[in-house]
N, C-alpha and C positions, 0 to 999 in steps of 0.2 A: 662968726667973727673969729679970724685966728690971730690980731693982734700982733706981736711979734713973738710967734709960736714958727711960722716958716718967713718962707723969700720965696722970691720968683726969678726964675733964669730965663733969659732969652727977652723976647724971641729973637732966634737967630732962623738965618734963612735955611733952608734942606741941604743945599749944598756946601754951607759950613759945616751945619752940622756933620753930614755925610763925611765931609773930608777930614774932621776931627775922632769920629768913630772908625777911620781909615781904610775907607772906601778903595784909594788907591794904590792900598799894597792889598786888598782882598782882591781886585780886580787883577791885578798882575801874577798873585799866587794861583787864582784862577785861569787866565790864559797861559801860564806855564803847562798846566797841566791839559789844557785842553788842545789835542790836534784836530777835532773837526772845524770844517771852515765856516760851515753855518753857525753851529755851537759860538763860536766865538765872532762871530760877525755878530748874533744876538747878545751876547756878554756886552761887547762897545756900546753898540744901539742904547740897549737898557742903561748902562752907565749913562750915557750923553742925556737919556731923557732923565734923570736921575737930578745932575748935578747943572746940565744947561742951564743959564740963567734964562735963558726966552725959552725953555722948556718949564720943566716943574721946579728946576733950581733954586730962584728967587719970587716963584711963584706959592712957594707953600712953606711955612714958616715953624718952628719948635718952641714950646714954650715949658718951663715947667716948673712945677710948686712943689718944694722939700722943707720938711724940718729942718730947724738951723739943728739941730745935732746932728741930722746927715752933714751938715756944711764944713766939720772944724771938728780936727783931733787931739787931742792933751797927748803934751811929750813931757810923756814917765810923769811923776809924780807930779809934773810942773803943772800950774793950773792956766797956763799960757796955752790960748787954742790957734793953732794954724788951721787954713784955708786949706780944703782939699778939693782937689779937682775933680768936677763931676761930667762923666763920659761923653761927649758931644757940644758940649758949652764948653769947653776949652780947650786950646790947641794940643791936638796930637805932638808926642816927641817921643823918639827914639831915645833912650841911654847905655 
């Protein structure tokens, strides 16, 4: 019994997640660097079976169980906890 000791995230599908852990600027820093035409013909491939939804995309799903002290950080001395984002259950952003 954990009570409300954690939460549960998800499940989100592979291909959120993937694209949240940001699959598609790994894939681009990769083919930058790669000038073989196979090499990179397999990079795509692999990608599309990755994130397609009628591939493994929407076929396979993430789930997962944290302490709420992972979940929420105290700012400074306040006793007021924010929500902190956890790596693949929430949208990637640039700042």
């Amino acid at each position: 019994m954990t009570g409300n000791q954690v939460t549960c995230l998800g499940p989100v599908t592979q291909r959120s997640f993937l694209k949240n852990m940001g699959i598609d600027s790994r894939l681009q820093v990769l083919l930058r660097s790669c000038h073989d035409p196979s090499t990179r013909a397999q990079l795509i491939n692999s990608y599309d079976m990755l994130i397609n939804p009628e591939k493994m995309g929407h076929r396979f799903q993430f789930f997962s169980v944290l302490g709420r002290g992972r979940l929420a950080q105290s700012q400074g001395s306040q006793k007021n906890l924010t929500p902190v984002p956890v790596a693949g259950f929430t949208e990637l952003t640039t700042q």
